[in-house]
C-alpha positions in Angstrom: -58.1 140.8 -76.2 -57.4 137.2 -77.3 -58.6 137.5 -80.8 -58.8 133.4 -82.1 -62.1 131.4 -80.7 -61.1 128.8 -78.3 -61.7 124.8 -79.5 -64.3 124.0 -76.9 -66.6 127.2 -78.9 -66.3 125.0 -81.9 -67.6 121.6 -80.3 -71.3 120.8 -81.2 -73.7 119.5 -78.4 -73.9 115.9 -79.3 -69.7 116.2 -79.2 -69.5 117.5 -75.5 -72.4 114.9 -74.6 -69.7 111.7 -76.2 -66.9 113.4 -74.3 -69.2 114.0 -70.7 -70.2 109.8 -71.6 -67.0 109.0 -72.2 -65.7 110.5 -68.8 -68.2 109.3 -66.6 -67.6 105.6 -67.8 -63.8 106.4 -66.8 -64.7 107.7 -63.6 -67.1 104.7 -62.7 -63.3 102.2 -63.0 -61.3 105.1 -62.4 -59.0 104.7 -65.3 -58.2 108.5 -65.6 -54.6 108.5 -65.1 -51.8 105.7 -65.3 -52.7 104.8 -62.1 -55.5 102.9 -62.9 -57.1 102.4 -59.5 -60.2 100.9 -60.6 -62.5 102.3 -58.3 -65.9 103.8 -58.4 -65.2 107.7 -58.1 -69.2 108.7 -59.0 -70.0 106.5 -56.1 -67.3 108.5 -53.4 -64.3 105.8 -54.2 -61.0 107.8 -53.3 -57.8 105.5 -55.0 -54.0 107.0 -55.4 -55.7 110.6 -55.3 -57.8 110.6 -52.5 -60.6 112.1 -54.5 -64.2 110.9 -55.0 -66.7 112.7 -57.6 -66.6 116.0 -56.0 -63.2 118.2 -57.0 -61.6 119.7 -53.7 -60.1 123.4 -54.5 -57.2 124.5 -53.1 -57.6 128.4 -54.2 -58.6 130.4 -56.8 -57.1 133.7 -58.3 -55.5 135.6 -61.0 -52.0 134.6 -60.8 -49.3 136.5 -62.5 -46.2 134.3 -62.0 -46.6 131.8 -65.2 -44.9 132.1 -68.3 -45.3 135.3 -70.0 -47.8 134.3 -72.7 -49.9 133.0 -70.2 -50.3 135.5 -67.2 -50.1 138.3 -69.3 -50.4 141.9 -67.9 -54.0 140.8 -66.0 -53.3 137.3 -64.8 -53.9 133.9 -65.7 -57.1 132.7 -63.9 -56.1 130.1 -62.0 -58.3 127.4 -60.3 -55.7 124.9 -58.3 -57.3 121.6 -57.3 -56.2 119.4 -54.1 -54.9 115.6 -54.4 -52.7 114.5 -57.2 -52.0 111.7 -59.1 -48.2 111.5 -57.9 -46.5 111.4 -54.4 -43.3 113.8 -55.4 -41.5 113.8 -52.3 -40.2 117.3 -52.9 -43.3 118.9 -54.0 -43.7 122.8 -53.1 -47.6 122.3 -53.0 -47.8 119.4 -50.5 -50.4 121.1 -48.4 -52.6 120.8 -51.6 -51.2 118.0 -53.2 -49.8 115.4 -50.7 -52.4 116.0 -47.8 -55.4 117.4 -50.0 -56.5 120.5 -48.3 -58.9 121.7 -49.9 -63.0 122.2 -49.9 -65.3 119.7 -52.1 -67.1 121.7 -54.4 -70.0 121.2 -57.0 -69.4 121.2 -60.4 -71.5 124.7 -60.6 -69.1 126.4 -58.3 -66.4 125.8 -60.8 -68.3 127.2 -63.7 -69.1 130.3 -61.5 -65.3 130.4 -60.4 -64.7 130.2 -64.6 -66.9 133.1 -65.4 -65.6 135.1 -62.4 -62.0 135.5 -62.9 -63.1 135.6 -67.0 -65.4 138.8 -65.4 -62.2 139.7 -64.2 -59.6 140.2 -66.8 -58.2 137.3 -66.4 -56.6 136.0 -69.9 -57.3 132.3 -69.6 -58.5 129.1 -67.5 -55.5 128.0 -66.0 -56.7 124.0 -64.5 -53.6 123.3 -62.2 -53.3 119.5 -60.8 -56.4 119.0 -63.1 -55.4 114.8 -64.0 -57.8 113.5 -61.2 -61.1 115.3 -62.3 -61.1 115.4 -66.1 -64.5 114.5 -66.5 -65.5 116.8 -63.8 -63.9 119.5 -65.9 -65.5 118.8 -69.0 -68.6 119.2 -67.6 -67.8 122.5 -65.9 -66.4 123.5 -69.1 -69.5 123.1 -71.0 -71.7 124.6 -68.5 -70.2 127.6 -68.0 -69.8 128.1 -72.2 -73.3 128.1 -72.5 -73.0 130.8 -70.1 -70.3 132.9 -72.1 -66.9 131.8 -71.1 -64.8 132.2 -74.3 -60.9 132.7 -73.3 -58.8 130.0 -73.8 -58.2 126.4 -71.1 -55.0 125.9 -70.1 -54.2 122.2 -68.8 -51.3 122.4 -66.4 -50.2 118.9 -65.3 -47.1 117.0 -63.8 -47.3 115.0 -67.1 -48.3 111.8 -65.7 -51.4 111.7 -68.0 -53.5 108.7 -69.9 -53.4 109.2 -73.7 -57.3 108.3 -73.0 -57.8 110.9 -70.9 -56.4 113.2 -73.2 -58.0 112.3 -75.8 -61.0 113.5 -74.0 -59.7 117.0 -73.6 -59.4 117.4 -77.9 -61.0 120.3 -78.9 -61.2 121.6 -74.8 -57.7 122.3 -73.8 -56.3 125.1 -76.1 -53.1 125.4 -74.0 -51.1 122.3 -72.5 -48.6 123.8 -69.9 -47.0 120.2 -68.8 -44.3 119.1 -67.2 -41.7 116.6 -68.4 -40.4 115.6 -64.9 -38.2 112.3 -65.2 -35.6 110.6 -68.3 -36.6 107.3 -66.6 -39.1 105.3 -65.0 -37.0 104.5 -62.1 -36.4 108.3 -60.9 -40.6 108.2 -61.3 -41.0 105.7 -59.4 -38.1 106.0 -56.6 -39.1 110.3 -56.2 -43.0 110.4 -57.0 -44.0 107.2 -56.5 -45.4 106.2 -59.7 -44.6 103.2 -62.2 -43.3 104.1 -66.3 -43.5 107.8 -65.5 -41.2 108.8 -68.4 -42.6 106.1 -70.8 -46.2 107.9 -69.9 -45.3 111.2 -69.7 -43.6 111.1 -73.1 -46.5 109.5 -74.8 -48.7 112.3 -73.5 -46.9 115.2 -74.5 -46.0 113.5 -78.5 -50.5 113.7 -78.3 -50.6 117.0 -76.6 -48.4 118.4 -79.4 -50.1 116.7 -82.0 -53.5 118.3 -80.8 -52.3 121.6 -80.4 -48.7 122.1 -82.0 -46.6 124.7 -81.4 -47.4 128.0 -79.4 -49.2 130.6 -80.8 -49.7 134.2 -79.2 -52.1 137.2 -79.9 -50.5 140.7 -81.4 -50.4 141.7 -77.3 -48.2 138.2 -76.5 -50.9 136.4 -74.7 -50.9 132.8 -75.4 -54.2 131.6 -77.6 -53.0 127.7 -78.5 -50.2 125.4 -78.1 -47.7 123.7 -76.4 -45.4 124.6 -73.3 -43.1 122.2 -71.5 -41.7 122.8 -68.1 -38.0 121.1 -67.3 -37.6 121.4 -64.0 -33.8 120.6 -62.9 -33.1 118.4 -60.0 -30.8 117.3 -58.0 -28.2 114.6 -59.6 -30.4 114.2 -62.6 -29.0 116.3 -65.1 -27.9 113.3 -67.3 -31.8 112.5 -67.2 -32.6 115.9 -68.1 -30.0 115.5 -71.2 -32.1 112.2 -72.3 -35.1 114.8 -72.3 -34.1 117.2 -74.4 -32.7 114.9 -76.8 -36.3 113.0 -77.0 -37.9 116.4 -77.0 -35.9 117.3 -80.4 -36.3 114.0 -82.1 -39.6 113.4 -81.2 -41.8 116.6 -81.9 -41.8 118.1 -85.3 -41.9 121.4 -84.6 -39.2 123.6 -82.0 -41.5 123.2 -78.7 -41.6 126.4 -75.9 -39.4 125.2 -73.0 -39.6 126.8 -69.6 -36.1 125.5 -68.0 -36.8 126.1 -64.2 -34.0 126.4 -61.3 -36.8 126.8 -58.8 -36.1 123.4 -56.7 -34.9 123.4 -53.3 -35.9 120.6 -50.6 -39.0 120.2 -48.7 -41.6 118.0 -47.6 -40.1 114.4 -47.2 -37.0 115.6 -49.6 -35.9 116.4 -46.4 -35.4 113.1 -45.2 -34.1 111.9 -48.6 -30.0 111.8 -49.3 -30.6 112.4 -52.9 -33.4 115.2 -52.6 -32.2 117.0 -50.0 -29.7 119.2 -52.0 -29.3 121.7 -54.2 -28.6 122.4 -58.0 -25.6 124.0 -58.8 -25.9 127.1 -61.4 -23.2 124.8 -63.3 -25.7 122.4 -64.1 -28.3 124.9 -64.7 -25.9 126.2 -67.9 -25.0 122.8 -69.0 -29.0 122.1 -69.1 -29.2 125.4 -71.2 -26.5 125.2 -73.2 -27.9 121.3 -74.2 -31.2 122.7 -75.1 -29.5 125.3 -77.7 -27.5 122.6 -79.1 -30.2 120.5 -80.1 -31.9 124.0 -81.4 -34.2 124.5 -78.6 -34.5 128.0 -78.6 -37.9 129.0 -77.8 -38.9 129.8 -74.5 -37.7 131.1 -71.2 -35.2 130.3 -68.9 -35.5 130.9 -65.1 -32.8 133.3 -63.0 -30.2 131.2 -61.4 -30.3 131.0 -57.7 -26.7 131.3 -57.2 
């Protein structure tokens, strides 16, 4: 049993109401992400995400292949929306992501999905993709506390996040499981399609550790609060990943959990793409590794070489 109260508990009803206020007003000149569309989501407006007011879900389940902390021995409830606020050529999810199938759902069916897989054993909220419907979420959230959710949010994100939109989520999100994608705004831009990804993505996760510092697990491992970031190697951009980890150790003040991923391998329109269509050599993979322990990043997990 998680035994600390999750943040959103502690929030008092004229707090959630400011936080629902302030999202809405986002939503109306959709400024949720660094996008910054403009449009009128309440009204149906789809921008760079091709989503109006209602979230689409992709699926819903206990999922047991996160980190450690956070699927546990019972699963991490995980609620995976469509759309996305990037265009990663490579991306695994595509179906979901790139060409958003999924349902439209009401704001109650999330709440009920929430108290379900809590009903089930399920160790946490795990939002994945979860940039595009912030507001949404809050209100969900809320709802379904009043109706006796109380295991911890987990906020699981490409990275590519507003530092208003975060700001939001204080006191919501317990658990930021984000990526760090990019060392430079050109990769963002030439890969996912997106302007100043690393100058964004940086920003965000300096506020995301500031909100909930370093990672903090119950006496059965299961992650209560905190920080993860997800380095995910790519092809020809290990001196970008290098420029990571060094801002990663200068810039937070306390020794971060890293998940270092080999999962990559080409799909999608990475097919088509001379850079992205490769592989990463298990080489790279322990030059990445053996970076991180130089600069004294030594908490975490490191993922199985494919070779």
């Amino acid at each position: 049993m998680n035994s600390a109260k999750p943040s959103y508990l502690t929030l008092s009803e004229q707090e959630w109401q400011d936080k629902i206020d302030a999202g809405l007003a986002m939503l109306e000149k959709c400024v949720l992400c660094p996008n910054n569309c403009g449009i009128n989501r309440i009204a149906g407006k789809t921008g760079f995400c091709r989503t109006g007011f209602f979230p689409r879900i992709a699926s819903a389940f206990a999922h047991t292949g996160e980190e450690p902390p956070i699927s546990g021995y019972n699963g991490s409830g995980t609620i995976f929306f469509a759309g996305c606020t990037m265009r990663c050529i490579y991306c695994q999810n595509y179906p979901f992501s790139q060409l958003s199938l999924g349902r439209p759902v009401p704001l109650s069916f999330i709440k009920d999905k929430m108290l379900e897989l809590q009903q089930k054993g399920c160790h946490n909220i795990n939002f994945v993709t979860p940039t595009h419907v912030v507001p949404q979420l809050i209100i969900a959230v809320h709802e379904a506390s009043k109706e006796g959710l109380s295991i911890p949010i987990v906020y699981n994100t490409s990275g590519y996040e507003s530092t208003a939109s975060l700001n939001l989520l204080d006191g919501i999100v317990d658990i930021y499981l984000t990526d760090l994608r990019y060392g430079s705004d050109e990769s963002g831009q030439k890969y996912s399609g997106v302007g100043k990804y690393s100058q964004a993505a940086r920003e965000a996760i300096k506020l995301m550790a500031q909100q909930t510092g370093q990672l903090r697990c119950n006496i059965e491992g299961i992650a209560e609060k905190g920080l993860i970031i997800r380095l995910l190697l790519l092809p020809g951009l290990l001196d970008e990943l290098k420029d990571t980890i060094r801002f990663i150790a200068a810039e937070l003040d306390f020794n971060p959990h890293i998940s270092l991923m080999n999962q990559y391998f080409p799909t999608w329109k990475a097919l088509d793409n001379p850079d992205m269509n490769a592989t990463v050599g298990s080489d790279e993979f322990e030059q990445a590794f053996h970076l991180m322990r130089q600069y004294g990043l030594t908490n975490g997990w490191i993922q199985d070489t494919q070779q």
